[in-house]
C-alpha positions, 0 to 999 in steps of 0.5 A: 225147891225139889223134894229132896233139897225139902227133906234137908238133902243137900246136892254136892258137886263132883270135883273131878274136873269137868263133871257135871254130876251132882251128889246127893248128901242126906246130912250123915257121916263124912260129905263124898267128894266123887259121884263114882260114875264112870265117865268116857271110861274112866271112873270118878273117884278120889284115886283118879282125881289125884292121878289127874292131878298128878299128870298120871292120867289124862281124861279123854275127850267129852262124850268119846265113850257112853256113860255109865253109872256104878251108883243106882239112883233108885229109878225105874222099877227092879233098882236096887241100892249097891253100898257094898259094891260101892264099897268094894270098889273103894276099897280095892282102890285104896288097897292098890293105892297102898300097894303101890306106895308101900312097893316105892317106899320100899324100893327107896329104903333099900337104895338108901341103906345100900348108901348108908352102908356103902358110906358107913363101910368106907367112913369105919374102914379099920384096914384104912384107918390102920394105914392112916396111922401107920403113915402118922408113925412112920412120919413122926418117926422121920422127925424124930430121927432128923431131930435126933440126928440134928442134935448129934451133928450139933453135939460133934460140932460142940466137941470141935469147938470146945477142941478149937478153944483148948488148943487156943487157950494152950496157944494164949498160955505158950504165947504168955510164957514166950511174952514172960520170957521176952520181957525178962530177955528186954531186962537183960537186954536194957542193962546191955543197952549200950551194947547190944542195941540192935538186938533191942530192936529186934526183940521189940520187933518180935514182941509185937508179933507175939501180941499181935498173935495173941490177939489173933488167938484172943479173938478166935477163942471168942468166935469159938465160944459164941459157936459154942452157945450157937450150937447149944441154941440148936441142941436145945431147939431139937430137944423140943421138936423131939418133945413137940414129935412125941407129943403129936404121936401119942395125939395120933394114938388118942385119935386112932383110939377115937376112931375105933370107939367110933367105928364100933358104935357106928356098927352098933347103931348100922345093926339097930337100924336093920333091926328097926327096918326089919320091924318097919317090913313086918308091920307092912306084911301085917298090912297086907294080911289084914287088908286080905283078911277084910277081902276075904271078908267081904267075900263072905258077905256077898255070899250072905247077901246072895243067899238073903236075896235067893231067899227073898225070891223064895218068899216072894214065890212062895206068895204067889203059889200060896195065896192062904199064907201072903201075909206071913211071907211078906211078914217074913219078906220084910224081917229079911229085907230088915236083916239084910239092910243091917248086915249091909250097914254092919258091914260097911261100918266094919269096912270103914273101921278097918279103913281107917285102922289102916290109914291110921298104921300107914301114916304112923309107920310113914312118919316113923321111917321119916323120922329115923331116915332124918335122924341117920342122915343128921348124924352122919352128914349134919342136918338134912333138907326137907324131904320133898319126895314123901308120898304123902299127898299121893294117899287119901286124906284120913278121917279127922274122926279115925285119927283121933277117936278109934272104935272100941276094939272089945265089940269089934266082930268079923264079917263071918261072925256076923254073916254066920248068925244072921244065915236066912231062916226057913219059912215058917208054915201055918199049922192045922189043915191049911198049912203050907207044904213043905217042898222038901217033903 
């Protein structure tokens, strides 16, 4: 067992694929993944991996390029531990990382509204609408007009036949009366039996003629009274198409009433959403000025931590010139090297807080356009299908301990703040006749 595995350090293997490189893991904050060396050119660290993973990004060829580490392991003499630089790298990688997907979520919101408005445009035309109605009017109008003029000819053809039975009935009436006469003729004809019987005979025979046109007339006032009732038949059948017609235009109004409600809240919910996506594009441009901020930041500590360490020299300088006063400048060397490991420890927890305040916006602001995306296409096309084109998994796993718990926001200081109260202080100078000069005097 080595000595770092007995002081309860635990080594964690690279999952980049293909590194054979070991992580040293002392049991605090979250296990690292990636030993960030960099490898034939390319540098292992949690975007790559997802590139690889991707197909994005293909890794050369073992021992193509030499080997370099962006992590000091504390060998040899002079090395010095970079957290900062480590967490600059991670951090201008999350920052393009960001970028990129904002810049193609972006990208695919404006081609979906441009679709969304285009459907919206041509399902709430009013000028197509107003023509669909006026086809529906001038329809119904045709209809009621064949309807109507179907009744007339109906109503004619009623009159007519009325006429025809008048004129019957007037024929049955002459008929009756010609039949009275001829039986008062048959009386007289019948005491003249014997004298006048031949023109008995012919009586009889025009008798029957008389009846048999009688009938004639009988049966055509019966055909005309049937077409009579016919012809009612269909006036009473145009009627109710007519009402059936009337019935179907004010339908037609209904609807026409129906869609304009509808376009006007289809307008009223297209200016919602623009108003929604407007507020979706500043929280982005907040992201990015905050993500500036940090940078400029981060300037700021390096600067403060180039200043500690030009300091650091001049103590240690001031050590070998002043041998009178070496225990106070170590004194003062170790209160700056304190001082210097804290601001750096302050600063890579401000790193990390402002990380996962990030993550934490990018995800909720992710979620809310997926959700109002999938709400604009259920109610304009029915239910839609998974969204299988989210850049989810294109991002870094958030921190379980920054999506539930936030640092308290009241104790929060900017790196300048800090960087501002901690500037290096002067050596001090042994008073009495053995004091240190002043190399400004």
């Amino acid at each position: 067992m080595s000595e770092s595995q007995s002081a309860g350090v635990e080594l964690i293997a690279c999952e980049m694929p293909g590194c054979v490189h070991v992580i040293e893991y002392a049991g605090v904050g979250r296990k690292p993944k990636y030993c960030t060396r960099v490898v034939d050119g390319v540098v292992h660290n949690r975007l790559n991996a997802q590139k690889v993973r991707n197909g994005t990004l293909t890794l050369p060829a073992p021992g193509s390029r030499p080997e370099r580490s962006d992590i000091n392991d504390g060998e040899g003499p002079g090395s010095v531990p970079r957290p900062v630089s480590l967490a600059r790298a991670g951090i201008e990688a999350i920052r393009d990382e960001i970028g990129s997907q904002l810049t193609a979520h972006q990208t695919w919101m404006s081609g979906a509204t441009a679709r969304l408005e285009e459907l919206l445009a041509a399902a709430t035309d009013p000028d197509a609408a107003a023509a669909e109605v006026a086809a529906a009017h001038r329809e119904a109008r045709t209809r009621i007009d064949a309807a109507e003029a179907s009744a007339e000819d109906a109503l004619a053809r009623a009159r007519a036949a009325e006429a025809d039975a008048t004129a019957a009935a007037t024929g049955r009436a002459e008929a009756e009366t010609a039949a009275e006469d001829a039986l008062a003729e048959r009386d007289e004809l019948t005491e003249q039996r014997d004298r006048y019987a031949g023109l008995l005979a012919d009586r009889d025979a025009e008798l029957d003629t008389v009846r048999a046109r009688l009938d004639e007339a009988d049966l055509a006032h019966r055909q005309a009274v049937a077409e009579r009732d016919q012809l009612a038949e269909q006036l009473t059948a145009a009627r109710s198409e007519r009402d059936r017609a009337t019935a179907a235009l004010a339908e037609l109004r209904e609807a026409h009433d129906a869609l304009r409600a509808q376009y006007q809240q289809a307008q009223a919910e297209r200016d919602t959403a623009r108003t929604e996506l407007t507020a979706a594009r500043d929280d982005a441009a907040a992201q990015r000025r905050r993500a500036e901020t940090l940078d400029r930041d981060r300037y700021a500590a390096e600067q403060a931590r180039d200043s500690l360490t030009t300091e650091l020299a001049t103590a240690r300088a001031r050590t070998d010139d002043l041998a009178q006063a070496a225990a106070e400048a170590r004194t003062a060397q170790a209160v700056t090297a304190a001082e210097n490991t804290a601001l750096t420890r302050q600063l890579a927890h401000d790193v990390e807080v402002e990380r996962r305040h990030g993550e934490e916006r990018l995800a909720d602001l992710r979620e809310r356009h997926a959700d109002e995306l999938r709400a604009l296409r259920e109610r304009d096309d029915g239910p839609a299908p998974p969204d299988t084109t989210r850049p989810d998994t294109a991002l870094p796993d958030p921190d379980p301990a920054a999506t539930t718990t936030k640092a308290p926001r009241t104790r929060r200081r900017t790196t300048t703040d800090r960087s501002a109260d901690r500037s290096p202080r002067k050596a001090r100078r042994r008073p009495g006749p053995e004091q240190t000069p002043d190399p400004q005097e």
